[in-house]
C-alpha positions in Angstrom: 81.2 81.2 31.4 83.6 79.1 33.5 86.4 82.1 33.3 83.5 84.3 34.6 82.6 82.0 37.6 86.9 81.9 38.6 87.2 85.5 38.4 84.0 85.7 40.3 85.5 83.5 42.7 88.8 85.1 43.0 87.2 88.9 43.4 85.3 87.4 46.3 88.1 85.8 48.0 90.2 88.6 47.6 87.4 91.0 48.8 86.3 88.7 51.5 89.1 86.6 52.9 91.3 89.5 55.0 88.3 90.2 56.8 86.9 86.6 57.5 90.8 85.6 58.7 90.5 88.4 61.4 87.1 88.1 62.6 87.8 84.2 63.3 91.4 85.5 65.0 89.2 87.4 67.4 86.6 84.5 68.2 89.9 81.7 68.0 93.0 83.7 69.5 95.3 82.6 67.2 96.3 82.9 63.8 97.0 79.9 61.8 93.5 78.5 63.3 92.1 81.5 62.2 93.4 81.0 58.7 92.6 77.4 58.6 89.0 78.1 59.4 88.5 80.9 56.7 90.3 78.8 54.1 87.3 75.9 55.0 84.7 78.2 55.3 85.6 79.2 51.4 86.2 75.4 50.5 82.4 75.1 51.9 82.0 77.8 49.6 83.6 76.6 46.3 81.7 73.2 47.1 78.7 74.4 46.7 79.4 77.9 44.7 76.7 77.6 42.0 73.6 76.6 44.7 74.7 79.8 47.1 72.7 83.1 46.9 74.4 84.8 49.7 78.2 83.9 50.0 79.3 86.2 52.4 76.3 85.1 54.5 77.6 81.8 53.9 81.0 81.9 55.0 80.2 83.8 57.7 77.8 81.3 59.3 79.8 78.3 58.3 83.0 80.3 59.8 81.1 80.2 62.7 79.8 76.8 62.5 84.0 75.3 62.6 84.8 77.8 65.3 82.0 76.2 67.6 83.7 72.6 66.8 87.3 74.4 67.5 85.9 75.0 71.1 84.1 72.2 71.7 87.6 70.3 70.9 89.3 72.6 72.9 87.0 72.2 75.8 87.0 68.4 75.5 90.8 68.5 75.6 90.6 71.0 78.7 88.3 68.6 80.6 90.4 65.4 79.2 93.7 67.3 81.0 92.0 68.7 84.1 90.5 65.4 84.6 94.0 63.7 84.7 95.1 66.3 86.9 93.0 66.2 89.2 93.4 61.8 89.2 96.6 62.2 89.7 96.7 65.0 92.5 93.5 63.2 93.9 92.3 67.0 94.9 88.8 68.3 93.8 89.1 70.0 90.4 88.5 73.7 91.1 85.6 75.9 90.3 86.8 77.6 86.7 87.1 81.6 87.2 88.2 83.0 84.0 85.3 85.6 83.4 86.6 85.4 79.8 83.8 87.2 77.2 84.9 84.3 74.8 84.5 81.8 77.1 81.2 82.5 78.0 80.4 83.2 74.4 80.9 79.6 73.7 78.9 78.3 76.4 75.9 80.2 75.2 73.0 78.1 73.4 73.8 77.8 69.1 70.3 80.1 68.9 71.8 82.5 70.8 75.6 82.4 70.0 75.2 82.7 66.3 73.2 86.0 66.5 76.2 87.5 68.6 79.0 86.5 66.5 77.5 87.6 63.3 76.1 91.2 64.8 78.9 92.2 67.8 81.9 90.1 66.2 80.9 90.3 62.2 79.5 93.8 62.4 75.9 92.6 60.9 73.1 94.4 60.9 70.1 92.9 62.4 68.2 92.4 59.1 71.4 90.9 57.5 71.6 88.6 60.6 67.4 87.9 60.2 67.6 86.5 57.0 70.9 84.4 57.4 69.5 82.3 60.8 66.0 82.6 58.7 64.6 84.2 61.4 62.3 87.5 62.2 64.3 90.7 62.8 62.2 90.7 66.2 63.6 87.2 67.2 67.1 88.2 66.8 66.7 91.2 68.8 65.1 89.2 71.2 67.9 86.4 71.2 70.6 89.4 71.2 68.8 90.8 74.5 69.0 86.9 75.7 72.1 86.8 75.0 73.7 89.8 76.5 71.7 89.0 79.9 73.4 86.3 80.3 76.7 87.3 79.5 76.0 90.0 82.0 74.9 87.4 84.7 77.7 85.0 84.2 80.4 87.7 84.4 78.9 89.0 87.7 79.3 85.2 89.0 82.5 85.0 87.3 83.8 88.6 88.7 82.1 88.1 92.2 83.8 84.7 92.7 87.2 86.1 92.4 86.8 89.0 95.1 
């Protein structure tokens, strides 16, 4: 039984891993984050290995679960050096103009954020997507049109501020 369970395990790594490693490079723009935050996704995983129905569904979501606390971090640390920057050029900190898509990924809502990531970023269908947020398929398209609007409205800011 316990042999099963490990060879289980190791298929699903195996089958799973490549993939997870390079959808979190595109969300994280680098690779040994990216590989750090797979390997924990599937330690989430082992944790709890018997009590998950849906492990791809798992990792997936928890992947994107430690790439929200990567930018957060990031963020803070941005903020932490502009700050000083700024204190010690006593000038105004300027108006942020990268019109980056990740960027403005992360600055979307959680409710709206996770439904992008795991349809445009982890190639989900919208029913896969549905039942891993335990929401209706009609609310994830809604959230997806939500989310896209905005995108589209911050990068017209973003791309009308630097003309």
């Amino acid at each position: 039984m316990k042999r099963s369970r490990e060879k289980a395990a190791a298929e699903l790594f195996a089958a799973l891993y490549p993939r997870l490693a390079g959808w979190c490079r595109r969300l994280v723009d680098d690779d040994e984050t990216a590989h750090e935050i797979a390997s924990e996704a599937f330690t989430r995983l082992w944790a709890r290995w018997t009590s998950v129905s849906e492990p791809r569904g798992f990792l997936y979501v928890t992947a994107a679960n430690i790439v929200r606390d990567h930018w957060r971090k990031l963020e803070r640390e941005r903020k932490a050096v502009q700050r000083v920057t700024v204190e010690a050029s006593v000038r105004p900190p300027t108006e942020q103009t990268d019109p980056s898509v990740r960027l403005l990924v992360q600055a979307l809502p959680e409710r709206l954020r996770i439904p992008i990531l795991l349809h445009y970023y982890a190639d989900m269908p919208i029913r896969e997507v549905a039942v891993l947020t335990g929401r209706k398929e009609g609310t994830v398209k809604a959230d997806l049109h939500a989310a896209r609007e905005l995108l589209r409205a911050h990068l017209r800011r973003s791309l009308d501020h630097i003309q």
